[in-house]
Legacy VTK file of the C-alpha trace (Angstrom):
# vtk DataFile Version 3.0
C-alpha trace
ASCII
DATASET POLYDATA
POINTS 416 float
173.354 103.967 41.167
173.160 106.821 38.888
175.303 108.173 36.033
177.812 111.037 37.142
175.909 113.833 34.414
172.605 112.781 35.736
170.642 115.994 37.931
170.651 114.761 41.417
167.798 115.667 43.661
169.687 118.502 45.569
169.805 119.853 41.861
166.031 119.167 41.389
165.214 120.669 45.151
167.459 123.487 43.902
165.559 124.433 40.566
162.262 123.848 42.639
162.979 125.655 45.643
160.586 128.419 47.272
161.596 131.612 48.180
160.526 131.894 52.234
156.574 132.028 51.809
155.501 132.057 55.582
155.169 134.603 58.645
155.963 134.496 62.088
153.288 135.936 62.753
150.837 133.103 61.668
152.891 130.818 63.775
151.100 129.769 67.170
153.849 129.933 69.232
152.485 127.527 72.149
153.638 129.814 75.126
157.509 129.182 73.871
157.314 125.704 74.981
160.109 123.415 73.683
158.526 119.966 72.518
161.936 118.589 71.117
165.363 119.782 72.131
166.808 118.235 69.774
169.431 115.313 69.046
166.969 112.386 70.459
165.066 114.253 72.866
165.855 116.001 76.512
168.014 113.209 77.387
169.750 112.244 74.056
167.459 108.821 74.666
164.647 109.035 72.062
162.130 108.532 74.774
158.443 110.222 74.486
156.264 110.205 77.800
153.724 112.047 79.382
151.175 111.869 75.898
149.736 108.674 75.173
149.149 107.641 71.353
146.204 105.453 69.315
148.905 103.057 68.660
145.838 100.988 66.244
146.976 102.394 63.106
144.306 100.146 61.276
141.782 102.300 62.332
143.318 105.486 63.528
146.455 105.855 61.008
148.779 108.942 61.095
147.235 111.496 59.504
149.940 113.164 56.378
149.711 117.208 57.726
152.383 117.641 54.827
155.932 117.092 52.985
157.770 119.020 50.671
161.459 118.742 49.467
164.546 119.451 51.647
168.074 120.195 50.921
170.622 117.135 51.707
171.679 116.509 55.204
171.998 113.937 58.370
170.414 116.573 60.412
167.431 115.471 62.271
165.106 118.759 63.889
164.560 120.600 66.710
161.021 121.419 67.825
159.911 125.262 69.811
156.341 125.774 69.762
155.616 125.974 66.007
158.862 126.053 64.985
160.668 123.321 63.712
164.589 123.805 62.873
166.715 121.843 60.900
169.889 121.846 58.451
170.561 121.681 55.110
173.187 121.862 52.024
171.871 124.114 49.236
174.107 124.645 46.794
177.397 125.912 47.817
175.821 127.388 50.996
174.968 125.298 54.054
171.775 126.445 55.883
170.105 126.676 59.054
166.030 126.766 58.122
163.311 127.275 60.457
159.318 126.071 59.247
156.435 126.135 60.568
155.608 123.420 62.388
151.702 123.178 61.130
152.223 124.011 57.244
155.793 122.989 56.225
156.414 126.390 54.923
160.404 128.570 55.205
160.064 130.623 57.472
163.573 131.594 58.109
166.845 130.781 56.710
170.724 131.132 57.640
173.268 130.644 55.429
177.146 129.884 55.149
179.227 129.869 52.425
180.189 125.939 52.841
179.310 123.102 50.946
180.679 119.563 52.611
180.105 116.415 50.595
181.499 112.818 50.965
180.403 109.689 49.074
178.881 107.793 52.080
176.348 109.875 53.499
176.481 112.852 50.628
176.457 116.420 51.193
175.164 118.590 53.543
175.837 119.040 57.646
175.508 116.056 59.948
174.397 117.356 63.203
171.084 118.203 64.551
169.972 121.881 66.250
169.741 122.651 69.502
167.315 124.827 71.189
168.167 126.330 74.609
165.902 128.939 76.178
164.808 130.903 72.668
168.341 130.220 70.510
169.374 127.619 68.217
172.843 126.077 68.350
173.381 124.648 65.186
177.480 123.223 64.346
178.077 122.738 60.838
179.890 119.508 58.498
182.815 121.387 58.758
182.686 122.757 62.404
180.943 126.339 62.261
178.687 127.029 65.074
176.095 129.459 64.738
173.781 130.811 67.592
170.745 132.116 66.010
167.354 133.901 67.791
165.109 131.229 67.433
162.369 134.575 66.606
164.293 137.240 64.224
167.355 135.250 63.042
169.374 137.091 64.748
173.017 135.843 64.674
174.410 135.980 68.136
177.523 134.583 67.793
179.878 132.040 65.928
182.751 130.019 66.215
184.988 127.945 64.095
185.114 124.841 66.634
188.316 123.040 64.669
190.433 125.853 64.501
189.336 126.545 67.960
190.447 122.654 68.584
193.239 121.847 66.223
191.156 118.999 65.224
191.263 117.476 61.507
188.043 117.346 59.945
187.244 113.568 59.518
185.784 112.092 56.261
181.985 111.702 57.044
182.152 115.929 58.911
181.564 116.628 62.219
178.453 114.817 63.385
177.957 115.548 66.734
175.199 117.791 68.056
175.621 120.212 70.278
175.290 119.875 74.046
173.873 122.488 76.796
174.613 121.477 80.584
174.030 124.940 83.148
175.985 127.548 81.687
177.845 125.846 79.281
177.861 124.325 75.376
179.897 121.457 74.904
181.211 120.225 71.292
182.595 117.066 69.517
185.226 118.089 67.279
185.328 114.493 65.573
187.133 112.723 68.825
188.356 116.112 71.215
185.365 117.755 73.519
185.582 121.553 73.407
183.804 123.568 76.112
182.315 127.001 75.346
180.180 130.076 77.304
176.565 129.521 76.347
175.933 133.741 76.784
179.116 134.771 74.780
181.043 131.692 73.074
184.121 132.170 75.240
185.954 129.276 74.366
187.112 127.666 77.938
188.342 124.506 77.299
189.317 121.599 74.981
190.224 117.516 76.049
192.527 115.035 74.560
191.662 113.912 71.042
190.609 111.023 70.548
190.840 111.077 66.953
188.002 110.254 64.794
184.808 109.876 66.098
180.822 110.719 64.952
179.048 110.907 68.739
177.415 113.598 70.439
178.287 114.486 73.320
176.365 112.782 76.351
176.004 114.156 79.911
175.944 112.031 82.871
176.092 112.309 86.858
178.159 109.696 88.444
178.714 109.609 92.013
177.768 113.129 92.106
179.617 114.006 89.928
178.642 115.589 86.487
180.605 114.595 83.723
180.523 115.004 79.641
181.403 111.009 78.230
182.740 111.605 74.226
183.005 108.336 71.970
185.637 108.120 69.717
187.870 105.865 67.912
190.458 105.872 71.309
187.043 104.441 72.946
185.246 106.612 75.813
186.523 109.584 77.454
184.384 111.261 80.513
186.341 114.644 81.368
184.398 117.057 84.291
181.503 119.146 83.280
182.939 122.226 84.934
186.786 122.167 84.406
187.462 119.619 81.484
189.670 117.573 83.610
189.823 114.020 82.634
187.604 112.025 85.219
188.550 108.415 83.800
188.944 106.502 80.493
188.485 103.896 78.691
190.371 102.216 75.821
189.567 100.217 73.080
191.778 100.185 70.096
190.470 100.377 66.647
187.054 100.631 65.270
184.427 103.768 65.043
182.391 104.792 67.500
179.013 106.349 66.285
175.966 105.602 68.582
175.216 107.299 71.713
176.125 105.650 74.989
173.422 105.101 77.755
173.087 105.005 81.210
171.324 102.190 82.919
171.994 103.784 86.635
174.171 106.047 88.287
178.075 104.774 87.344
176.675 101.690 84.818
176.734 102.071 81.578
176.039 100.665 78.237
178.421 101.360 75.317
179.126 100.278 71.397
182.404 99.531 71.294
182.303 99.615 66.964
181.043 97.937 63.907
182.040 94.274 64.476
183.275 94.522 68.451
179.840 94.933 69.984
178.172 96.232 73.041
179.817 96.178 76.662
177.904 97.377 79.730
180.437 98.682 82.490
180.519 100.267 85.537
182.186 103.746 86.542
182.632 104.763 90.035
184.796 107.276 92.371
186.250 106.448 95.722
188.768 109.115 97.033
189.541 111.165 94.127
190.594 108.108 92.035
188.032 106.999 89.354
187.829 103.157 88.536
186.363 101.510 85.101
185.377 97.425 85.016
183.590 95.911 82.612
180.437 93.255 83.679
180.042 91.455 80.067
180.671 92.125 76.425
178.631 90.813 73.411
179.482 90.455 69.969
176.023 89.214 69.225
174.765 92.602 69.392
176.742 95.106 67.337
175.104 98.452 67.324
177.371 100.864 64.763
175.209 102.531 62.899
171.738 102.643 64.643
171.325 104.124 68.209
170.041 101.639 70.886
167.861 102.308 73.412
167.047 101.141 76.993
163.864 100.085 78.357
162.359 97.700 81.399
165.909 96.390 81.847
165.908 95.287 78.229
168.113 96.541 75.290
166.307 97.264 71.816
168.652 98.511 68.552
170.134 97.295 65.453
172.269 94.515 64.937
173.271 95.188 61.029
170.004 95.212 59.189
168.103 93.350 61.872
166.138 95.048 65.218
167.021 92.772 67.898
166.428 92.915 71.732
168.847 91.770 74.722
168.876 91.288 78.164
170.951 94.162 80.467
171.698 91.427 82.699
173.995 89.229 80.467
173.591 89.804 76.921
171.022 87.152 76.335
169.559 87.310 72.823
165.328 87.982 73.635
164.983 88.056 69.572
165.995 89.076 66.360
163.244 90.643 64.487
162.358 92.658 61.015
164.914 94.102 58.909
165.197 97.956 58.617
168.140 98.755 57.381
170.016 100.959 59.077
166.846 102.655 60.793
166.098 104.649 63.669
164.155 104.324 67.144
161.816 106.363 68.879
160.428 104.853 72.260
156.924 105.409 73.584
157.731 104.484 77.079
154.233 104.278 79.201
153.359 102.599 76.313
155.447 99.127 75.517
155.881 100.770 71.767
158.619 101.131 69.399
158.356 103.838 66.298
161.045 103.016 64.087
162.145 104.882 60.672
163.339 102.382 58.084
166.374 103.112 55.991
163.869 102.951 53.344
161.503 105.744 54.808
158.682 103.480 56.431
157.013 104.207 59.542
156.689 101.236 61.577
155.145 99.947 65.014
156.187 97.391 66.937
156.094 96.122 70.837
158.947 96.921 73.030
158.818 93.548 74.916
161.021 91.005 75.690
159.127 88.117 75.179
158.646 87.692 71.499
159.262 90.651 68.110
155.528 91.768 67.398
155.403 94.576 63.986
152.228 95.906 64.731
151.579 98.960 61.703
153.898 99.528 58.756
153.604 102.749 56.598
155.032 104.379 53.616
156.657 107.601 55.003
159.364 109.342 52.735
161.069 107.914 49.773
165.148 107.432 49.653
168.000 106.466 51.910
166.876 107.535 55.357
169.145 108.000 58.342
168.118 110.667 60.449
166.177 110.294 63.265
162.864 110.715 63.812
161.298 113.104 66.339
157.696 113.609 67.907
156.769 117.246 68.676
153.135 117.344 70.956
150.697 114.900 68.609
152.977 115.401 65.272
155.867 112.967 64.062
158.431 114.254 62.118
160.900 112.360 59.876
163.067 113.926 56.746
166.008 111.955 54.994
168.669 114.213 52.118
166.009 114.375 49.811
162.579 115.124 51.799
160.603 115.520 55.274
156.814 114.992 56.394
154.683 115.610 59.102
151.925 113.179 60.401
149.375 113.965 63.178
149.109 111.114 65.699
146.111 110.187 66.852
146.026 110.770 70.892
144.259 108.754 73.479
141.319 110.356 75.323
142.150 111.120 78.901
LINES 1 417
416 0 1 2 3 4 5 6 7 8 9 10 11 12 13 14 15 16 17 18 19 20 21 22 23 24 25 26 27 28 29 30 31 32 33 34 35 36 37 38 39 40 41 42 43 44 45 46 47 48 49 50 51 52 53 54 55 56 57 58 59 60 61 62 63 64 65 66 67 68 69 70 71 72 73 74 75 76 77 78 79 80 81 82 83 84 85 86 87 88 89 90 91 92 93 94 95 96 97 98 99 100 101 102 103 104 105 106 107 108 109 110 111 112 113 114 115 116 117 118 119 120 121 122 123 124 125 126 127 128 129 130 131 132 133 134 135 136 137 138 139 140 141 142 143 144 145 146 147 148 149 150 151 152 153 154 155 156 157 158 159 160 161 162 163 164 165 166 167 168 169 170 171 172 173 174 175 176 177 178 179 180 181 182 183 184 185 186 187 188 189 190 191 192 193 194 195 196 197 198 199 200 201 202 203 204 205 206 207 208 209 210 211 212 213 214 215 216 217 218 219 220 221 222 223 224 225 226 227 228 229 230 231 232 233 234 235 236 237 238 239 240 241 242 243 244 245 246 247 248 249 250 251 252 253 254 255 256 257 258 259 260 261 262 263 264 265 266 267 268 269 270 271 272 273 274 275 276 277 278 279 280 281 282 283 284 285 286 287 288 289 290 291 292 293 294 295 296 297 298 299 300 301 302 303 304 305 306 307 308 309 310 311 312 313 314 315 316 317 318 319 320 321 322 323 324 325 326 327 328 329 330 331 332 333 334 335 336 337 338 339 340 341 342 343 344 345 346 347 348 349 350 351 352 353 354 355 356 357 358 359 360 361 362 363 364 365 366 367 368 369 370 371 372 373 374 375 376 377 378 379 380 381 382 383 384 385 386 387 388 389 390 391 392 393 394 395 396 397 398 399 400 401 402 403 404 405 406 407 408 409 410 411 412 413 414 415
C-alpha cells in the first residue's frame, strides 16, 4: 500500500535514470550465438541442458555480476551473445532496451509513444523479446510490434497487431510473446492468433477470437502435422502453422487462461484449464482429415493460473496458489506440496534433477525436481518487490528483473 501523492519507483528510476553509457563495441559478441530466445527458452519450456551447474550454493553461491534499476514491466529478456533485451515503461514512452550482458549498462534503446498501466500488474508491456537470426521482435501492452537490428537499432518494420486483428485490448495488455516457426511470426492478440511474414510483416492471416486470453503462442507437431495451439478464455484453439485453418478445438467455458500448455508426446497434452478448474492432460490426434480431442483425467488439486508448470521424468512440477507442488502425468496423483513462493517462476536444470525458482518476493531458490519427497536445497535474496517475470539463464549467468529492478549472477559451472 502506498498513498496516491507518494513518488513511485518508476518516478524514482525516472529521476535516476542514465543516459546510454555503453558501446557495442566493448560487447563480446560470442560468435552471434543466441543463449536465450526468449519467452522460456527454445521451446517455450524453461528447460536448461547441455551446461551443468555447482548446484552447492553453500560453498559455491551465485556470484552478484550486477543490478541496477529498470523501468516497470512483465517482460522477461532475451539473450544474443552479450546482449540482453528486454522491455520497459518509462514515462509516457514504452521501450525496447538492449544491455550488455557482462556490465548491466544501456546500450540501446527504442521508444514508443505509449504508456499502458492497469492496477494488477502496473504499467509497462507484458511480453518478452524475441530474437530470430540477428532481430528482435518485441509486441507491445497495447499491440505494437517492432522489429529492431539486434546491432544498430535499426527499425525494420512495425505493425499495429489489434487493428490488424479487430481485437479489443483486454485489461491486463497483450501478454503474449511473439512466436517464430520457418518463415513466419505468429501473434496473440489477447484470444485471436494473427500470422505475419517474418522478412516483411505481410500480414497473412488471423483465427477466431477467442476473447480474452494472456498465453503465448505455443508450436506443436501432431501427427505430422505442425500446428500453433492459442489459450484463451473459449479454452484451446490449434489452427495450421501454414494456412491458419482451424485443425481442432477445444472448449471450456469461463475462466482465464494464462500459463503455457505442454506437450508430453506427439498428440498428448497437458493444459490449465483456469484459476479454480485445474489441469487436464488430453490427447489430440488426426485420422483422415478429421481431428479428434478426448480428455484422459482432470484435476482440481492442481490449479496452475498464474505460474507456468513444467514437465519432467513423467512428473508435473508448478504452482498450485502459493504452494510448489508436484503430480504424477499418469493420473494426477499428488507426489507433494512443498514451500510457498508466491506466485513464482520455474527454471528446470534437466540433466540435473534441479529446480531454480524466482519467488514472488525476489528470492533465488534451489530445490530437487523429484518425485519422491519436496527437498529446498539453497535460498537467496535476489531482487526486492513483487516479482513475476521469469527468470532466464544465458551460458553461466542467471538473469531475473521484476517492475522495479534486474540482476545478474554468475553460476558456478561443473568441471568437465
Amino acid at each position: 500500500m502506498a498513498w496516491r501523492w507518494s513518488q513511485t519507483a518508476e518516478d524514482r528510476f525516472l529521476a535516476e535514470a542514465e543516459a546510454s553509457a555503453g558501446s557495442l563495441a566493448d560487447i563480446k559478441m560470442n560468435e552471434m550465438v543466441t543463449h536465450w530466445t526468449g519467452f522460456r527458452g527454445e521451446n517455450r519450456d524453461a528447460k536448461v541442458s547441455v551446461v551443468a551447474f555447482d548446484t552447492d550454493w553453500g560453498t559455491s553461491p551465485p556470484q552478484e555480476l550486477w543490478r541496477r534499476s529498470v523501468g516497470p514491466a512483465c517482460s522477461s529478456f532475451a539473450v544474443l551473445g552479450g546482449l540482453v533485451f528486454t522491455q520497459e515503461q518509462r514515462g509516457e514512452v514504452e521501450v525496447v532496451v538492449c544491455y550488455s550482458l557482462e556490465s548491466g549498462q544501456q546500450l540501446w534503446i527504442h521508444s514508443d509513444p505509449i504508456r499502458f498501466w492497469e492496477a494488477n500488474a502496473g504499467a509497462g508491456p507484458r511480453a518478452t523479446p524475441l530474437i530470430h537470426e540477428g532481430r528482435v521482435y518485441a509486441l507491445g501492452a497495447t499491440g505494437v510490434l517492432n522489429v529492431l537490428n539486434a546491432i544498430d537499432i535499426t527499425l525494420i518494420w512495425s505493425r499495429n497487431t489489434v487493428e490488424d486483428t479487430g481485437a479489443k485490448i483486454p485489461a491486463w495488455g497483450i501478454a503474449g510473446s511473439p512466436l517464430i516457426v520457418q518463415d513466419k511470426i505468429y501473434i496473440a492478440t489477447a484470444g485471436i492468433l494473427a500470422a505475419y511474414e517474418v522478412q516483411s510483416g505481410a500480414f497473412l492471416w488471423k483465427s477466431p477470437d477467442g476473447k480474452d486470453g494472456y498465453s503465448s503462442p505455443h508450436m506443436l507437431t501432431i501427427d505430422g502435422h505442425e500446428q500453433i495451439i492459442l489459450m484463451s478464455k473459449a479454452g484451446a484453439a490449434s489452427p495450421a502453422a501454414d494456412d491458419g485453418s482451424l485443425l481442432w478445438n477445444y472448449e471450456w467455458p469461463g475462466g482465464v487462461r494464462i500459463v503455457q500448455p505442454a506437450q508430453i508426446q506427439n498428440g498428448e497434452l497437458l493444459m490449465s484449464r483456469g484459476e479454480t478448474s485445474g489441469l487436464s492432460r488430453v490427447t489430440v490426434g488426426e485420422t483422415d482429415g478429421s481431428w479428434s480431442v478426448e480428455e484422459q483425467w482432470a484435476t482440481n488439486r492442481f490449479k496452475p493460473y498464474f505460474s507456468d508448470f513444467l514437465i519432467h521424468e513423467r512428473h508435473v512440477y508448478g504452482f498450485d496458489g502459493n504452494r510448489l507442488v508436484s503430480v504424477t502425468l499418469e493420473g494426477a496423483d499428488r507426489n507433494w506440496k512443498g514451500g510457498r513462493y508466491g506466485s513464482g517462476q520455474l527454471l528446470l536444470l534437466a540433466d540435473q534433477d534441479i529446480l531454480i525458482i524466482l519467488s514472488e518476493e525476489g528470492e533465488l531458490v534451489l530445490a530437487e525436481a523429484k518425485p519422491d519427497a519436496f527437498v529446498e536445497l539453497a535460498k537467496i535474496p535476489a531482487i526486492e518487490g513483487k516479482t513475476w517475470n521469469h527468470p532466464v539463464i544465458a551460458n553461466d549467468v542467471l538473469l531475473v528483473r521484476n517492475d522495479r529492478e534486474m540482476a545478474a549472477f554468475r553460476l558456478s559451472l561443473i568441471d568437465g
